[in-house]
PDB file of N, CA, C and O in Angstrom:
ATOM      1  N   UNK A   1      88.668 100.262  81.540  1.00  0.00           N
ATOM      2  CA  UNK A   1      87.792 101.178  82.218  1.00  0.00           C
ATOM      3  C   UNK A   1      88.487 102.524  82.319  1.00  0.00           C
ATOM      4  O   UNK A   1      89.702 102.671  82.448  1.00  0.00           O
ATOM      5  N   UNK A   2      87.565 103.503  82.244  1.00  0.00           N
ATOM      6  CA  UNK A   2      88.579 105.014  81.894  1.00  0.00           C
ATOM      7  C   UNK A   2      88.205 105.440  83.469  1.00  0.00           C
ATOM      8  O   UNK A   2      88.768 106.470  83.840  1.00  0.00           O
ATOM      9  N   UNK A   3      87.615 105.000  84.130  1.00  0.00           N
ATOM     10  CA  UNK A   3      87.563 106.117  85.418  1.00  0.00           C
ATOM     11  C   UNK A   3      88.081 104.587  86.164  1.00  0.00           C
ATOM     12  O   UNK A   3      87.484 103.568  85.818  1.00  0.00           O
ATOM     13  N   UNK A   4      89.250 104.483  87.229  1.00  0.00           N
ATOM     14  CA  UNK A   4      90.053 103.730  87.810  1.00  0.00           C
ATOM     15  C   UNK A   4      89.140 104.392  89.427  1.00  0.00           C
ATOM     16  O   UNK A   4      88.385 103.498  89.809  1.00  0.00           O
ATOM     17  N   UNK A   5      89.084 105.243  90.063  1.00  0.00           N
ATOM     18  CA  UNK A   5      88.978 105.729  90.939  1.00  0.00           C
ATOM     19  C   UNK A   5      87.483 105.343  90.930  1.00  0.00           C
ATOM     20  O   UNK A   5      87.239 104.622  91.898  1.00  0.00           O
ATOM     21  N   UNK A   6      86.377 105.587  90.143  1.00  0.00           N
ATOM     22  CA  UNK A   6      84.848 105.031  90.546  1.00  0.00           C
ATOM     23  C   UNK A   6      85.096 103.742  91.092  1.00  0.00           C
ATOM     24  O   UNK A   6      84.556 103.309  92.110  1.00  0.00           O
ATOM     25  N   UNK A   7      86.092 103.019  90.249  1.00  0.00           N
ATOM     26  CA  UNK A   7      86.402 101.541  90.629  1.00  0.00           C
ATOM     27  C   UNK A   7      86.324 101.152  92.052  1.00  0.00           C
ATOM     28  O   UNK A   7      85.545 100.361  92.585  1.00  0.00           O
ATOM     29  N   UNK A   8      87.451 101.984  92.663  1.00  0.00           N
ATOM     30  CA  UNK A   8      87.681 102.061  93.656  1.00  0.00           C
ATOM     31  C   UNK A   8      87.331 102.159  94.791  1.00  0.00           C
ATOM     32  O   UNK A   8      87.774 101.474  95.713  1.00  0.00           O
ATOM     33  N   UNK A   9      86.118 103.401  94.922  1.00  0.00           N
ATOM     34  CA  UNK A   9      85.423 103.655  95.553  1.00  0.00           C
ATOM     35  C   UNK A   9      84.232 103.224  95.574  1.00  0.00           C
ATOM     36  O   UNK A   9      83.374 103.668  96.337  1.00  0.00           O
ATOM     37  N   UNK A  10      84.006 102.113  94.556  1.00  0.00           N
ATOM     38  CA  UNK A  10      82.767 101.461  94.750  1.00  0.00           C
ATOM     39  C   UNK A  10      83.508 100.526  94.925  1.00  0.00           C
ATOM     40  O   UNK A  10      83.092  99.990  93.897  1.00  0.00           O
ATOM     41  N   UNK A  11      84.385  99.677  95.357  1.00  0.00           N
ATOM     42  CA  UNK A  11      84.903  98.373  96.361  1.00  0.00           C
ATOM     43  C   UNK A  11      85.027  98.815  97.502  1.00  0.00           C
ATOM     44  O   UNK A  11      84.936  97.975  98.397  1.00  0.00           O
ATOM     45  N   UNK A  12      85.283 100.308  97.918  1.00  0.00           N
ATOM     46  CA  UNK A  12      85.464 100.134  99.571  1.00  0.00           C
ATOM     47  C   UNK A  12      83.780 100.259  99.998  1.00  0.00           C
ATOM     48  O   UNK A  12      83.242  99.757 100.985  1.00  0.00           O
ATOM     49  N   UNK A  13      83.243 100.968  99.086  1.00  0.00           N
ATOM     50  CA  UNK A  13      81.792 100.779  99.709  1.00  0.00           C
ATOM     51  C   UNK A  13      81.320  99.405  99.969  1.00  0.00           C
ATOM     52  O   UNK A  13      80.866  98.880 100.986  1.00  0.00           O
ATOM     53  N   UNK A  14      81.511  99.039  98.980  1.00  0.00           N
ATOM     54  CA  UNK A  14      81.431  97.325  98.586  1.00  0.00           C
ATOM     55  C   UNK A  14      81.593  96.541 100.340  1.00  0.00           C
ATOM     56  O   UNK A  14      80.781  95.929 101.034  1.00  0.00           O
ATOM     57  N   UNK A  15      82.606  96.817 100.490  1.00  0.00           N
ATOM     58  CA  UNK A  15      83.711  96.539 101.906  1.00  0.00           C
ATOM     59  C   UNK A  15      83.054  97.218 102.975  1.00  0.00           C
ATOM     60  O   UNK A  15      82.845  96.568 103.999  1.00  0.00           O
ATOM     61  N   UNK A  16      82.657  98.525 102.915  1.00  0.00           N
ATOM     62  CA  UNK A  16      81.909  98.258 103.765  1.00  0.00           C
ATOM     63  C   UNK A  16      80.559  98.040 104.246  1.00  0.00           C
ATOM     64  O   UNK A  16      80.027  98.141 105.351  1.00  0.00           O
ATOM     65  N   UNK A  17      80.097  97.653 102.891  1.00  0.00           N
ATOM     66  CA  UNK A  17      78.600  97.305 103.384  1.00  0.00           C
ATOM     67  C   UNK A  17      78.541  95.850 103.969  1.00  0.00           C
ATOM     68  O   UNK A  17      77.618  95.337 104.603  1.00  0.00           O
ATOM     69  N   UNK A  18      79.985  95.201 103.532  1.00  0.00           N
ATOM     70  CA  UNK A  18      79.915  93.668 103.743  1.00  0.00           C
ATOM     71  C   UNK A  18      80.028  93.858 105.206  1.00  0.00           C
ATOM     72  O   UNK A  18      79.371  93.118 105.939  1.00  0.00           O
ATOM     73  N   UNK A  19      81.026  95.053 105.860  1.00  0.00           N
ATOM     74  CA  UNK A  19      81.146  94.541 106.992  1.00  0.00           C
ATOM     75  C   UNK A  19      79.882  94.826 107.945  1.00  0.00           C
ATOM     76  O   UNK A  19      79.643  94.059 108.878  1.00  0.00           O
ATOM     77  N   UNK A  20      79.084  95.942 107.685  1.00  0.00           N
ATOM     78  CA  UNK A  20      77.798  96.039 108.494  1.00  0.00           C
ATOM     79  C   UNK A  20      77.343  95.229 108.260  1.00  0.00           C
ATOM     80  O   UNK A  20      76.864  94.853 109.330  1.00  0.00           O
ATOM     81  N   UNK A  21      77.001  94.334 107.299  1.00  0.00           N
ATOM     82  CA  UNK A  21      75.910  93.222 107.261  1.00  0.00           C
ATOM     83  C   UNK A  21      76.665  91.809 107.433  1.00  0.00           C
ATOM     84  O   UNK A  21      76.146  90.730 107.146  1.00  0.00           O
ATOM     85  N   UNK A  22      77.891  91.965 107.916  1.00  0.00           N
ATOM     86  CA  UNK A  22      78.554  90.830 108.434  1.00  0.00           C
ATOM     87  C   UNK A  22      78.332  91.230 110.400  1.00  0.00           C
ATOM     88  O   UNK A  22      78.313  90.384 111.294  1.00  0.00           O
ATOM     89  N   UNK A  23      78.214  92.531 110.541  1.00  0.00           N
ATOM     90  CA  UNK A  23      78.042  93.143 111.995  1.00  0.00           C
ATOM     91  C   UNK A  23      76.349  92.813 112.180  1.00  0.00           C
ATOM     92  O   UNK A  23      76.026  92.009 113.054  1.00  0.00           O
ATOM     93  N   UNK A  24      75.473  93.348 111.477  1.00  0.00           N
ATOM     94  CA  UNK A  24      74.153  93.219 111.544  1.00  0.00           C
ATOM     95  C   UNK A  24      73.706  91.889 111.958  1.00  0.00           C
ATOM     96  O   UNK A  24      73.433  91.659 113.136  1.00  0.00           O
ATOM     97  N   UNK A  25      73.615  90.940 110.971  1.00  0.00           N
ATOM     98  CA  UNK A  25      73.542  89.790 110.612  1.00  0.00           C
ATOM     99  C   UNK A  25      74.122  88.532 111.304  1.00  0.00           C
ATOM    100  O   UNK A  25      73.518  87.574 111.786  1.00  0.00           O
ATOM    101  N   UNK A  26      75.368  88.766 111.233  1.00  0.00           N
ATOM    102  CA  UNK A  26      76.309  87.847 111.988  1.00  0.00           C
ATOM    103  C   UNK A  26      76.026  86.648 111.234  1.00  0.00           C
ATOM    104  O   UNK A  26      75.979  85.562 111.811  1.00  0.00           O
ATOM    105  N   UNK A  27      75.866  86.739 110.200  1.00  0.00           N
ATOM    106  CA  UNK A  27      76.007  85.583 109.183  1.00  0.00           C
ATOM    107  C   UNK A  27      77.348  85.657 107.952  1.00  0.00           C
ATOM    108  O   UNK A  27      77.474  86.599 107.169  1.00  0.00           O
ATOM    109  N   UNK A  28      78.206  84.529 108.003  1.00  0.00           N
ATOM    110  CA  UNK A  28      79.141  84.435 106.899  1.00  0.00           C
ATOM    111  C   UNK A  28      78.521  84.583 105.430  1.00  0.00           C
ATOM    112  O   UNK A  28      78.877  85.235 104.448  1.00  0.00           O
ATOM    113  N   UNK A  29      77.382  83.659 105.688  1.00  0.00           N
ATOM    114  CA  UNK A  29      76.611  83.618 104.418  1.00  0.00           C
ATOM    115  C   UNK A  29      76.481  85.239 103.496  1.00  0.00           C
ATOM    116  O   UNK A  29      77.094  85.810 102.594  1.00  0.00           O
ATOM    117  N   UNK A  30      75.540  85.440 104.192  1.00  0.00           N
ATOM    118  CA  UNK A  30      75.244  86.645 103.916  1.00  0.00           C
ATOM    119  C   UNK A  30      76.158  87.791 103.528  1.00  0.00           C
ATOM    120  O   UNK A  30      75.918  88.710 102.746  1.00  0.00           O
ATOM    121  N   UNK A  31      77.417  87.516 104.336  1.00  0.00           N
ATOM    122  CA  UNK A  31      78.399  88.422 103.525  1.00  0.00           C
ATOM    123  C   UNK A  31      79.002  87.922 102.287  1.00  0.00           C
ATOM    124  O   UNK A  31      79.969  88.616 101.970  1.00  0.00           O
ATOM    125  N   UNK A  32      78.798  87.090 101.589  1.00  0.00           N
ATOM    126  CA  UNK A  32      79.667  86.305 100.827  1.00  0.00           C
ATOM    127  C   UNK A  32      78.609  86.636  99.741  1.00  0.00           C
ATOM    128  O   UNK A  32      79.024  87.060  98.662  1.00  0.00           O
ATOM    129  N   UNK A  33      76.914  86.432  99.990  1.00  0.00           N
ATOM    130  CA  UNK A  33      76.068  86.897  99.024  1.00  0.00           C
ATOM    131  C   UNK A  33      76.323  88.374  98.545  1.00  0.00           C
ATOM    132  O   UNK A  33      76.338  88.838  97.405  1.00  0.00           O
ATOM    133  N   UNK A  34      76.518  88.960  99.758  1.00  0.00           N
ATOM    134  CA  UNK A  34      76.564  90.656  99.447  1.00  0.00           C
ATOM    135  C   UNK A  34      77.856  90.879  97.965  1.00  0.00           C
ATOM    136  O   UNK A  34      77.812  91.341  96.825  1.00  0.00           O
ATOM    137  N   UNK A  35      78.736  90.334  98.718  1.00  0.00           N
ATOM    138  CA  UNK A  35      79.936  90.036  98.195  1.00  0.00           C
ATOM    139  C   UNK A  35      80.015  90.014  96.534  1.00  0.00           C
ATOM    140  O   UNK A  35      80.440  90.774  95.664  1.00  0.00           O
ATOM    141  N   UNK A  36      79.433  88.849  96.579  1.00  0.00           N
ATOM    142  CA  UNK A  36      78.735  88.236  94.810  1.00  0.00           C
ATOM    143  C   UNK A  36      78.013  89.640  94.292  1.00  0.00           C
ATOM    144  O   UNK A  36      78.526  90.458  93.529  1.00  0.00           O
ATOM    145  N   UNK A  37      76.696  89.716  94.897  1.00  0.00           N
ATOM    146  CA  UNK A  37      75.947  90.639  94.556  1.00  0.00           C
ATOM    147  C   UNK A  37      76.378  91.912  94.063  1.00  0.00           C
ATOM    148  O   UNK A  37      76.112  92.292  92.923  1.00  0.00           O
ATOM    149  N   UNK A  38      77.261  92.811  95.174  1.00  0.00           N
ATOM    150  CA  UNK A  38      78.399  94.356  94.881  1.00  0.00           C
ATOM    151  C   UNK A  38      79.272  94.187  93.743  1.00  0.00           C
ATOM    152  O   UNK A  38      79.332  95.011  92.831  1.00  0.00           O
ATOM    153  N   UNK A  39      80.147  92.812  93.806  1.00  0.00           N
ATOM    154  CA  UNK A  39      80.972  92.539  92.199  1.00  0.00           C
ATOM    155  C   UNK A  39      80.229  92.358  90.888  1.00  0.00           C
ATOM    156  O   UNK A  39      80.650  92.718  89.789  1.00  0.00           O
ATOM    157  N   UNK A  40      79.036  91.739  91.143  1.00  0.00           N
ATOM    158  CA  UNK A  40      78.342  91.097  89.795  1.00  0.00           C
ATOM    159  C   UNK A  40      77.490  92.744  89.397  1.00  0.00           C
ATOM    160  O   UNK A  40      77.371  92.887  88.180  1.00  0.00           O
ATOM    161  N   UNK A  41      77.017  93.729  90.096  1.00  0.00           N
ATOM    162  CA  UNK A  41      76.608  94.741  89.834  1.00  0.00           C
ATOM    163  C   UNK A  41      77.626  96.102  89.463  1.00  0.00           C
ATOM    164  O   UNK A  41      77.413  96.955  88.601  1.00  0.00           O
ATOM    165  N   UNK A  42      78.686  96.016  90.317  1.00  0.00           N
ATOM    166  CA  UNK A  42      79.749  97.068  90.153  1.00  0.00           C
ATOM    167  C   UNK A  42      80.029  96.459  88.686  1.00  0.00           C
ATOM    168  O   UNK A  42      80.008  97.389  87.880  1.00  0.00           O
ATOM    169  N   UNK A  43      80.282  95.236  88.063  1.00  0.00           N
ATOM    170  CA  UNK A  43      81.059  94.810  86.847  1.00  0.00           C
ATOM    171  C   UNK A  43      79.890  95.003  85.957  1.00  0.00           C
ATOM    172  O   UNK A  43      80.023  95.140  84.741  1.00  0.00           O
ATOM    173  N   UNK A  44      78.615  95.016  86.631  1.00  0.00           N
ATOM    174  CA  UNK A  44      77.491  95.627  85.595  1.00  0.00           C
ATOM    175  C   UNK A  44      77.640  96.866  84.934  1.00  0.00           C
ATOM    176  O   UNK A  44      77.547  97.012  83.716  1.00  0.00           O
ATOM    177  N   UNK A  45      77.869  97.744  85.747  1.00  0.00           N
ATOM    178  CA  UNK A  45      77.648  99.123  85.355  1.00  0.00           C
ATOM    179  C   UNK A  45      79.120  99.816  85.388  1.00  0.00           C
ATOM    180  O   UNK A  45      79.155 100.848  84.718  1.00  0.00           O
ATOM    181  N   UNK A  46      79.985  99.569  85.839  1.00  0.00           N
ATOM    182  CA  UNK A  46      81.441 100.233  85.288  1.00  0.00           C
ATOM    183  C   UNK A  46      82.008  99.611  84.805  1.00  0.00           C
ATOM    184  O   UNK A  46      83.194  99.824  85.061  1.00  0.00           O
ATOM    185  N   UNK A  47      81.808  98.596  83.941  1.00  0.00           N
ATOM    186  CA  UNK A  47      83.206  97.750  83.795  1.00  0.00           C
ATOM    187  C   UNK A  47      82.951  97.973  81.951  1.00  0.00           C
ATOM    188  O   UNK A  47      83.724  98.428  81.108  1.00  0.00           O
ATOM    189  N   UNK A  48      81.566  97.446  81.821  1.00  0.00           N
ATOM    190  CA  UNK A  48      81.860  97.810  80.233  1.00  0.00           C
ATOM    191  C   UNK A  48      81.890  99.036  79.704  1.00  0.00           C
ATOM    192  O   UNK A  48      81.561 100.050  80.320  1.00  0.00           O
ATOM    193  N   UNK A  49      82.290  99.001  78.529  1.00  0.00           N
ATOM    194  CA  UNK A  49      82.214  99.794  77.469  1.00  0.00           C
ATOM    195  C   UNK A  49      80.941 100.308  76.685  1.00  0.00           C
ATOM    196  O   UNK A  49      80.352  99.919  75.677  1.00  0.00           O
ATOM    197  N   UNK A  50      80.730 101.574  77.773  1.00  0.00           N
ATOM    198  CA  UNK A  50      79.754 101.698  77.166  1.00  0.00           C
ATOM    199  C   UNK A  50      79.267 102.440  75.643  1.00  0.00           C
ATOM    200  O   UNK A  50      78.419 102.026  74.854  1.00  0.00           O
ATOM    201  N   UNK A  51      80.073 103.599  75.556  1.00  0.00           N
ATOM    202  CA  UNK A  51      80.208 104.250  74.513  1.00  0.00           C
ATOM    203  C   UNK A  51      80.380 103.054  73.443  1.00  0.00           C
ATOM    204  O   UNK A  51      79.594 103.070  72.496  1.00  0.00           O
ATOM    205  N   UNK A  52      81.101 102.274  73.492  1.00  0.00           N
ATOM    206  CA  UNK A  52      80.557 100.770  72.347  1.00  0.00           C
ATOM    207  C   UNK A  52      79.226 100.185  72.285  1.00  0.00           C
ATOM    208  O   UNK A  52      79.007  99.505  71.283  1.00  0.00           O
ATOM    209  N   UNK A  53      78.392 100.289  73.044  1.00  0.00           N
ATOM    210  CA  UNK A  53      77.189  99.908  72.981  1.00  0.00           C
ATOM    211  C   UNK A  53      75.770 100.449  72.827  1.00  0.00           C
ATOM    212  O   UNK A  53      74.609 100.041  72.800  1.00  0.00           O
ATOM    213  N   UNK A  54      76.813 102.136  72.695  1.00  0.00           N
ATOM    214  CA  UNK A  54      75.704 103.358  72.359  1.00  0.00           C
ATOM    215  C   UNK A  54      75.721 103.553  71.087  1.00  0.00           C
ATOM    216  O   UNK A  54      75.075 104.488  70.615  1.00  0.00           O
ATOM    217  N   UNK A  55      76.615 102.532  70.119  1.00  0.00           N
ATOM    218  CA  UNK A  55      76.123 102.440  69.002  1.00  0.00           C
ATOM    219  C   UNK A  55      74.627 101.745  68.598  1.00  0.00           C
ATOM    220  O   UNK A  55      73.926 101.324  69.519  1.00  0.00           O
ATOM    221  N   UNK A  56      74.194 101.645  67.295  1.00  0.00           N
ATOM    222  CA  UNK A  56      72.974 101.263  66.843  1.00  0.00           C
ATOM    223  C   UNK A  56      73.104  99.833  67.368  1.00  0.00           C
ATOM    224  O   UNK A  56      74.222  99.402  67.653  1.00  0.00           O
ATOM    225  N   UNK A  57      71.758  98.904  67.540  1.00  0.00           N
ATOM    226  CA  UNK A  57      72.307  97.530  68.090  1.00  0.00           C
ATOM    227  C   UNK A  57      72.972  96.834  66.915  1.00  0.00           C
ATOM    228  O   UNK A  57      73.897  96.072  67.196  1.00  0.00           O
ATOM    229  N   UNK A  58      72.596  97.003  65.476  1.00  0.00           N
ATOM    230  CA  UNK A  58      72.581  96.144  64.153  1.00  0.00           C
ATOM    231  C   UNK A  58      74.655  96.313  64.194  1.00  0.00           C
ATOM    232  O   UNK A  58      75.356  95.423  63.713  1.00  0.00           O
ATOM    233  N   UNK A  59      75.210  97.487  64.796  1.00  0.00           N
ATOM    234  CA  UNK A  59      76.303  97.193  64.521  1.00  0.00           C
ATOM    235  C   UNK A  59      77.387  96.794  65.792  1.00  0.00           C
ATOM    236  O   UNK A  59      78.602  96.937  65.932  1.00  0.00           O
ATOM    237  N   UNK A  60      76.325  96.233  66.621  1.00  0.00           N
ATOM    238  CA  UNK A  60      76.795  95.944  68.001  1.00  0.00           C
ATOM    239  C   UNK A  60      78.374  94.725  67.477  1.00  0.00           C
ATOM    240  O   UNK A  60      79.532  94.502  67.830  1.00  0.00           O
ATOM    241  N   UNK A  61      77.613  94.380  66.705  1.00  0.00           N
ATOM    242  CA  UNK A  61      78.448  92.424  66.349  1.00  0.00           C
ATOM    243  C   UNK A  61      79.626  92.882  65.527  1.00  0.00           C
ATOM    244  O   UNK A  61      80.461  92.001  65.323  1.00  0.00           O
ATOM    245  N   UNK A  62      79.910  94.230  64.938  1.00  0.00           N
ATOM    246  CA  UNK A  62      81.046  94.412  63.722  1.00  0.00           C
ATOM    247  C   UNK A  62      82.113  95.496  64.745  1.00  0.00           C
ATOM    248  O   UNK A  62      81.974  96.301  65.666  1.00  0.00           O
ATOM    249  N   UNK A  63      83.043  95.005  64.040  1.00  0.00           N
ATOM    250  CA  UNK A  63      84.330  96.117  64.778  1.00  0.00           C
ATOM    251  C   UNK A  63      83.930  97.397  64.418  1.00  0.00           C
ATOM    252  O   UNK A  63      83.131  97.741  63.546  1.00  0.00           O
ATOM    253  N   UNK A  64      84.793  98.271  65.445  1.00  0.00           N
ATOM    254  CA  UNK A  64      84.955  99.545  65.713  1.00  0.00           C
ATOM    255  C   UNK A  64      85.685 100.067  64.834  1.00  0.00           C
ATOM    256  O   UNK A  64      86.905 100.157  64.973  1.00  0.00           O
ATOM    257  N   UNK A  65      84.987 100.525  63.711  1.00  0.00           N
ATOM    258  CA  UNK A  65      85.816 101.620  62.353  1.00  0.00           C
ATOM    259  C   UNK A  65      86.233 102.886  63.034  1.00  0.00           C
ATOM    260  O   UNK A  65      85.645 103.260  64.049  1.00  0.00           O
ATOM    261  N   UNK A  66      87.564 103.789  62.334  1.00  0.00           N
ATOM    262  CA  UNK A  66      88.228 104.552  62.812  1.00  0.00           C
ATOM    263  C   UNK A  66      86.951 106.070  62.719  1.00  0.00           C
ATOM    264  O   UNK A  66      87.032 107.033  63.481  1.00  0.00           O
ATOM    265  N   UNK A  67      86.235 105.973  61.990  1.00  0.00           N
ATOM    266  CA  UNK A  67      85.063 106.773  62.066  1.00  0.00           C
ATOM    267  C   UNK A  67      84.390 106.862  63.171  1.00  0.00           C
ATOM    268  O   UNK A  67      83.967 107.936  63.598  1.00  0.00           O
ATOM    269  N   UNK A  68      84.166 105.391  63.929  1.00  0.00           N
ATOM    270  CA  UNK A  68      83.420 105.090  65.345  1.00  0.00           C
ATOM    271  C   UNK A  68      84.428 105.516  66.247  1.00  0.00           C
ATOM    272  O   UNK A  68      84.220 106.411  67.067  1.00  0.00           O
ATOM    273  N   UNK A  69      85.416 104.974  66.147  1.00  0.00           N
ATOM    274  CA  UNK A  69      86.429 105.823  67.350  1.00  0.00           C
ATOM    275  C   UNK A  69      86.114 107.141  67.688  1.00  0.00           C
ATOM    276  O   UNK A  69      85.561 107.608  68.683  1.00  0.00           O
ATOM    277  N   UNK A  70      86.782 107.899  66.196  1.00  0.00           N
ATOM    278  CA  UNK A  70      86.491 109.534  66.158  1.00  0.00           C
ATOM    279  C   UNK A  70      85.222 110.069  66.941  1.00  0.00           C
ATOM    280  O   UNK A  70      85.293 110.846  67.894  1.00  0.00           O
ATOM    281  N   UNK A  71      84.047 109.548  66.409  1.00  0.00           N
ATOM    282  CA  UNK A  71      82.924 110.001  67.310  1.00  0.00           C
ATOM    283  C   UNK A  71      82.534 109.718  68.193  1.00  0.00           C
ATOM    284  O   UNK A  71      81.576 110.256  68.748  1.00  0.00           O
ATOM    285  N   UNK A  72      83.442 108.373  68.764  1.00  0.00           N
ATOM    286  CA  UNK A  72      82.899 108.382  69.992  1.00  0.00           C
ATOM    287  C   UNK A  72      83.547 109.075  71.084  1.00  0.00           C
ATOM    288  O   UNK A  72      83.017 109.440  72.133  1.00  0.00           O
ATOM    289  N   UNK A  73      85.146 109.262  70.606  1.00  0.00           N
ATOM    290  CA  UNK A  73      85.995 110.226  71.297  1.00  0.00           C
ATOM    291  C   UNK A  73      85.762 111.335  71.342  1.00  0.00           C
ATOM    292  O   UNK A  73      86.199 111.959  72.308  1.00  0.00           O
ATOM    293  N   UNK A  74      84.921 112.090  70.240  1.00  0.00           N
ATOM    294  CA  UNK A  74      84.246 113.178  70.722  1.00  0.00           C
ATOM    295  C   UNK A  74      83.521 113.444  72.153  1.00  0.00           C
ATOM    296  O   UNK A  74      83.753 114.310  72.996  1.00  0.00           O
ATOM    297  N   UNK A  75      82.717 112.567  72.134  1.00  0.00           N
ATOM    298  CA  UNK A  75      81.320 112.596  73.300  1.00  0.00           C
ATOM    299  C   UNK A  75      82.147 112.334  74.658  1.00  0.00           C
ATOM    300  O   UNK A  75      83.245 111.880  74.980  1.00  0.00           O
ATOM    301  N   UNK A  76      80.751 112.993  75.408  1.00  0.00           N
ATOM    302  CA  UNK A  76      81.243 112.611  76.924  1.00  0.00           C
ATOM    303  C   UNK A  76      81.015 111.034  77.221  1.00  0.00           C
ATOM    304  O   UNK A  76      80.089 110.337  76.804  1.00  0.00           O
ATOM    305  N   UNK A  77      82.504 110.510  78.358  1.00  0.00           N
ATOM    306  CA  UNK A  77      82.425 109.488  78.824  1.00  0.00           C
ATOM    307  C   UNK A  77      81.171 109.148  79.900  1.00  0.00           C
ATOM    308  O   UNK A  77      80.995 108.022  80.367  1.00  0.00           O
ATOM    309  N   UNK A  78      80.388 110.236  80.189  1.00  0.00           N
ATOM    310  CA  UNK A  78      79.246 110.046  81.308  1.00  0.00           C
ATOM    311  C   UNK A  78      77.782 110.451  80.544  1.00  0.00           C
ATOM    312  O   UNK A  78      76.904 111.247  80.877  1.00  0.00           O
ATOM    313  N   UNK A  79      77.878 109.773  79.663  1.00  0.00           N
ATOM    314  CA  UNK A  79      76.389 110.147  78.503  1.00  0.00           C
ATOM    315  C   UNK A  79      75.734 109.170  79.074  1.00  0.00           C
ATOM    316  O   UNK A  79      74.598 109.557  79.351  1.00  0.00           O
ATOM    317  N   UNK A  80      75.983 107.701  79.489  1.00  0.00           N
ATOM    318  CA  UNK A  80      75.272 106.765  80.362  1.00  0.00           C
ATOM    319  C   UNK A  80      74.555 106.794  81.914  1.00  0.00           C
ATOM    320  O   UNK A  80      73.499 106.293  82.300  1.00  0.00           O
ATOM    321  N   UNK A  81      75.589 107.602  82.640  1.00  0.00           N
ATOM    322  CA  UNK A  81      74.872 108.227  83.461  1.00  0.00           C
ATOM    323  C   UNK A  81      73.735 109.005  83.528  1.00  0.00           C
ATOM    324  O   UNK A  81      72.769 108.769  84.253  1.00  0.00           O
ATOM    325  N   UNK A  82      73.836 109.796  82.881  1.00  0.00           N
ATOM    326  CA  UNK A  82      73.337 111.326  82.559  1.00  0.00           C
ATOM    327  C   UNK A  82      71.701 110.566  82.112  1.00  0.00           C
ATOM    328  O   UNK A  82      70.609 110.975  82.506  1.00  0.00           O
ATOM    329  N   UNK A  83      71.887 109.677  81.427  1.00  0.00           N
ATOM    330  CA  UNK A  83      70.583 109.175  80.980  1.00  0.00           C
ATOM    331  C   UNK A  83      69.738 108.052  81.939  1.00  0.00           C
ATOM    332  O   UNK A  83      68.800 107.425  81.446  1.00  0.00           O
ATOM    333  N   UNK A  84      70.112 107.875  83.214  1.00  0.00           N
ATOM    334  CA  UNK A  84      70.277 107.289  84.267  1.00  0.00           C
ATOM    335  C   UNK A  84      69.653 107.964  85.506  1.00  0.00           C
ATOM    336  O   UNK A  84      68.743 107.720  86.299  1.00  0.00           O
ATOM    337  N   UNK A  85      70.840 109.208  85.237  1.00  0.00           N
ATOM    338  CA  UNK A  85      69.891 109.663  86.596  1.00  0.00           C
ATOM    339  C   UNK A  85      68.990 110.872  85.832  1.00  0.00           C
ATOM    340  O   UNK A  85      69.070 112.029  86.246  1.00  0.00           O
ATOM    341  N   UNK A  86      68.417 110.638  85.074  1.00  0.00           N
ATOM    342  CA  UNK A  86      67.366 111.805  84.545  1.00  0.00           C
ATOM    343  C   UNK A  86      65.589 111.280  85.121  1.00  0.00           C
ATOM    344  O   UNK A  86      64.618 111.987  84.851  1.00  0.00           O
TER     345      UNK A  86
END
């Protein structure tokens, strides 16, 4: 992952949404769902690689030629966003 710090700051949010809805709630359960829920979504959206998957899909399945590197090192790392929050 190239941004370490989004990481980051989406676990303390993470942390603290568990603890209001461990305060709210007063259910273990429920924090443990949240829990699941914040990791299984944070590992949704920052964890892969996305610039690998903004290739065509047909060459999703074949390695990364030094051509694909080059251009993808060109582009911005936040082209996924950008198309996100538009």
């Amino acid at each position: 992952m190239a941004n370490d710090a989004a990481l980051r700051t989406s676990l303390v949010w993470l942390a603290v949404v568990m603890v209001v809805v461990g305060i709210w709630t007063l259910s273990f359960k429920k924090v443990l769902v949240t829990y699941v829920l914040g990791v299984l979504g944070i590992a949704g959206v920052l964890l892969p690689d996305w610039d690998y998957f903004d290739r065509d899909y047909s060459r999703w399945f074949s390695f990364v030629s030094e051509q694909d590197r080059l251009a993808l090192a060109q582009r911005s790392g936040f082209r996924w966003w950008l198309f996100i929050s538009e």
